[in-house]
TORKOLLO-515266 format. One line per 3 residues: number of its first residue (from 1); for each residue x, z, y negated of N, C-alpha, C. Coordinates in Angstrom, 2 decimals. Example, Ala and Ser with C-alpha at 12.3 -4.5 7.8 and 13.67 -1.06 7.14 Angstrom:
2
1 = 13.19/7.80/5.69/12.30/7.80/4.50/13.20/7.80/3.30 | 12.85/7.08/2.25/13.67/7.14/1.06/12.90/7.87/-0.03
***
This chain:
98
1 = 164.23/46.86/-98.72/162.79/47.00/-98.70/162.25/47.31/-100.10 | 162.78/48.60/-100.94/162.61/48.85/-102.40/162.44/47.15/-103.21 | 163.48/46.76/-103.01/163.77/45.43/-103.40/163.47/44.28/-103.44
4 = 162.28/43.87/-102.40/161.47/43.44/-101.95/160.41/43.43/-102.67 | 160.29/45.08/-102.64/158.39/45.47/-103.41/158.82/45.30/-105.00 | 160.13/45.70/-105.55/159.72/45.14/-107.06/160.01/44.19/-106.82
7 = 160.92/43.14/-106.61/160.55/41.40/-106.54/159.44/41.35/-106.96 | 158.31/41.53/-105.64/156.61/41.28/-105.30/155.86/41.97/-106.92 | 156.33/42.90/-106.62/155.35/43.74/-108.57/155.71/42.89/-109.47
10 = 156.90/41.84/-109.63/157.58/41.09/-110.98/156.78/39.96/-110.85 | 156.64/39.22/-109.50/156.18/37.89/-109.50/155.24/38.27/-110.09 | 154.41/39.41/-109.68/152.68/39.48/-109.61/152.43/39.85/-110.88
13 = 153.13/40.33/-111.71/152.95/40.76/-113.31/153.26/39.72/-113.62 | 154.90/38.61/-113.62/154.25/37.61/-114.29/153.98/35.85/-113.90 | 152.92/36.06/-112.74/152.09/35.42/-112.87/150.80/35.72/-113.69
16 = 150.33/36.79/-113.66/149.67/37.42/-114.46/149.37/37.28/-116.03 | 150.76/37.32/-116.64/150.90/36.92/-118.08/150.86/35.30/-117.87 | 151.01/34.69/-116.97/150.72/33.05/-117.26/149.98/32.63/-117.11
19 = 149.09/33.49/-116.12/147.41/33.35/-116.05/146.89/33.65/-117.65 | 147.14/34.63/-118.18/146.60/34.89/-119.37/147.14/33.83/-120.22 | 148.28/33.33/-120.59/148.49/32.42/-121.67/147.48/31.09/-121.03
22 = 147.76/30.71/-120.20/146.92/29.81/-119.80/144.92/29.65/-120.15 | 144.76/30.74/-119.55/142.80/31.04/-120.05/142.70/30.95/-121.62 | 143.92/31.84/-122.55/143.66/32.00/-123.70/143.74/30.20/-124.37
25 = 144.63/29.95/-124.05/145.33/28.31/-124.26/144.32/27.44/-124.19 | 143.29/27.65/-122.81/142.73/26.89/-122.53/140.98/27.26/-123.54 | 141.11/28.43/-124.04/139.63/28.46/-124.65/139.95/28.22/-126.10
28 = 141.48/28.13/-126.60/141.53/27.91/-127.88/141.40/26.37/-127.99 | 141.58/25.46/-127.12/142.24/24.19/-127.48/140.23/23.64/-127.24 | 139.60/24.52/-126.47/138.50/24.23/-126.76/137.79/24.43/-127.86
31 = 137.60/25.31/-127.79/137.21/25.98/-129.31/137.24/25.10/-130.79 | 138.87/24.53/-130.55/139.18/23.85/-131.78/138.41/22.04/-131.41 | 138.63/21.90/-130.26/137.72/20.25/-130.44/136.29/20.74/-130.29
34 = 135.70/21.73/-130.05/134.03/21.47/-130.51/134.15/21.86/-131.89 | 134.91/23.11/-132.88/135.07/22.98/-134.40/135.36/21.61/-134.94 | 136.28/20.64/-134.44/136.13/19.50/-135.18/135.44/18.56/-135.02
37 = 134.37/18.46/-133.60/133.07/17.44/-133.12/132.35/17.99/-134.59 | 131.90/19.19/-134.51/131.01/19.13/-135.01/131.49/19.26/-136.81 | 132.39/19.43/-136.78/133.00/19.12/-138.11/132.44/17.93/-138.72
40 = 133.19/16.96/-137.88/133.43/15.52/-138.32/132.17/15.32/-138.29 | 130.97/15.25/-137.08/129.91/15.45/-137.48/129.15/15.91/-138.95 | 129.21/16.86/-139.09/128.52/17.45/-140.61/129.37/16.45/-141.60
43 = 130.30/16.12/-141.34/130.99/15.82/-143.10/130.92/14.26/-142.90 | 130.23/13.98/-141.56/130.03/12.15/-141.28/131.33/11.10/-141.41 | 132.32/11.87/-140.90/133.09/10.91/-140.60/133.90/10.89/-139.01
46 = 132.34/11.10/-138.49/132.78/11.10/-136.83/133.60/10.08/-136.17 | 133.01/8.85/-136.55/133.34/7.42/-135.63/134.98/7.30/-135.90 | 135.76/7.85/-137.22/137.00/7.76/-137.27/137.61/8.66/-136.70
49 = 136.83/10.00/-136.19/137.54/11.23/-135.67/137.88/11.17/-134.40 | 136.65/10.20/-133.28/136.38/10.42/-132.11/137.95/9.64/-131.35 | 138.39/8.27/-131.81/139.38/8.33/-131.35/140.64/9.78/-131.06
52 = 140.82/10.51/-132.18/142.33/11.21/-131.98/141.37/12.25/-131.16 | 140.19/13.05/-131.48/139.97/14.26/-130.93/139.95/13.68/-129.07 | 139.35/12.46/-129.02/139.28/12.22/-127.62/140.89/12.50/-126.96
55 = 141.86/11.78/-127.45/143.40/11.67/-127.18/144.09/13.55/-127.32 | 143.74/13.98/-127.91/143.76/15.89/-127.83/142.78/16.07/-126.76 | 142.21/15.38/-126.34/141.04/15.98/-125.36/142.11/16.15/-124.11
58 = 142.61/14.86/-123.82/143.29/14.23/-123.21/145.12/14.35/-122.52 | 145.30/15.01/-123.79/146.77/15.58/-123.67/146.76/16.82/-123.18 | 145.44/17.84/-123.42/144.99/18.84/-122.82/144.70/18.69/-121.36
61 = 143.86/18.17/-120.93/143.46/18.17/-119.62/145.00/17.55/-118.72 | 145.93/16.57/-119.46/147.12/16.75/-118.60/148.18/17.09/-118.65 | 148.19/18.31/-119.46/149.23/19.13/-119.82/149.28/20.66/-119.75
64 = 147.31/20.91/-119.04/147.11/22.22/-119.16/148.26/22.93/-118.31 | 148.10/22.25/-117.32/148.87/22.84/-115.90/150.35/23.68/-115.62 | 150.71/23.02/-117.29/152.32/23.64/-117.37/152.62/24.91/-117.72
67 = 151.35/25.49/-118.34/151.48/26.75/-118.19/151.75/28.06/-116.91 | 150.86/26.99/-115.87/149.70/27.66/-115.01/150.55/27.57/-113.78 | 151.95/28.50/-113.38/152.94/27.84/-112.61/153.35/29.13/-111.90
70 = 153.48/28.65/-110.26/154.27/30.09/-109.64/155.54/30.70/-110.33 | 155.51/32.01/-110.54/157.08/32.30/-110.89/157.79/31.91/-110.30 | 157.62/32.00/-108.75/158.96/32.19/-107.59/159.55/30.93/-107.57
73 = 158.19/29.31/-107.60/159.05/28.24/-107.17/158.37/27.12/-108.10 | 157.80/27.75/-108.91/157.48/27.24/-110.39/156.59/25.76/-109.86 | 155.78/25.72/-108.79/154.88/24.89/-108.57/153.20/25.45/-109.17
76 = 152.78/24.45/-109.60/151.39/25.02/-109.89/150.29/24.85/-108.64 | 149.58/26.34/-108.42/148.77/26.64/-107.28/147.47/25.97/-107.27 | 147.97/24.85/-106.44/146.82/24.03/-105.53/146.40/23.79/-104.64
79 = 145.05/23.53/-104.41/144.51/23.56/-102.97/144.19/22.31/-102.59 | 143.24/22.37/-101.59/142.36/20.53/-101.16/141.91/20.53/-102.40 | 141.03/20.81/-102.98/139.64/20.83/-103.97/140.12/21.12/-105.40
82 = 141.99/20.93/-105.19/142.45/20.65/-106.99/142.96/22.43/-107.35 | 143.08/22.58/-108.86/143.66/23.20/-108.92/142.95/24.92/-108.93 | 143.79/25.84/-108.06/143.65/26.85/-107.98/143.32/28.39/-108.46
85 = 142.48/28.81/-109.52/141.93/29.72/-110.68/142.37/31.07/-109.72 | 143.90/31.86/-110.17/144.20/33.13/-109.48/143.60/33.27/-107.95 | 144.71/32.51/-107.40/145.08/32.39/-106.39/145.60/33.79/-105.75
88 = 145.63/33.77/-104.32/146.02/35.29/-104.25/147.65/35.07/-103.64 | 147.46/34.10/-103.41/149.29/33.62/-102.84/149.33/32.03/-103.25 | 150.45/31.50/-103.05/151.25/30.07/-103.51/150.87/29.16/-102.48
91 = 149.92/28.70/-102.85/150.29/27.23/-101.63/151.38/26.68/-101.13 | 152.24/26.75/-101.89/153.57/25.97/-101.90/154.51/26.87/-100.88 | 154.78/27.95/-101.93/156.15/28.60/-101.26/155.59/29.98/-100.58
94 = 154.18/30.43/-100.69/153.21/31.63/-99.38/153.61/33.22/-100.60 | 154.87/33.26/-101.20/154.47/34.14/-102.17/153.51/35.00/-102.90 | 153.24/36.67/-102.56/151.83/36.97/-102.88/151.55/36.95/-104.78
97 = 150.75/36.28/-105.29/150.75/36.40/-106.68/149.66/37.26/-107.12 | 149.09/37.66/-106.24/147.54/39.17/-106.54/148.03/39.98/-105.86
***
């Protein structure tokens, strides 16, 4: 039973830290393509920029997810309506992660 409840405290701490790398991950990688929109913008050499920043746009939106993963069975928490923002348990494997 002891054994059980820290299991449950480990998942839930670190899902926790992968929630956080994930939010942080996800506001830096923003951050840096509106710094270089509007970069390339001001210094006018947008039309050559917009290809690669679009393709970083891109590698982001399908790569965010690998952060963003149950400890227990390392699926990322999804629902009908896509992916899941701190979930309180696993879709997948019912695991409590809150």
């Amino acid at each position: 039973m002891e054994q059980d409840r820290q299991d449950s405290q480990l998942i839930k701490r670190e899902f926790l830290k992968k929630a956080k790398r994930f939010y942080i991950a996800n506001v830096i990688v923003l951050v840096a393509i509106g710094l270089a929109l509007y970069q390339t913008k001001a210094l006018g050499f947008y039309k050559e920029a917009f290809i690669p920043i679009v393709a970083v746009f891109l590698l982001w939106i399908f790569n965010m997810d690998k952060l963003y993963r149950c400890p227990a069975c390392n699926e990322v928490p999804r629902g009908k309506e896509g992916l899941i923002y701190l979930p309180k348990s696993c879709a997948a494997c019912g695991v409590e992660l809150r």
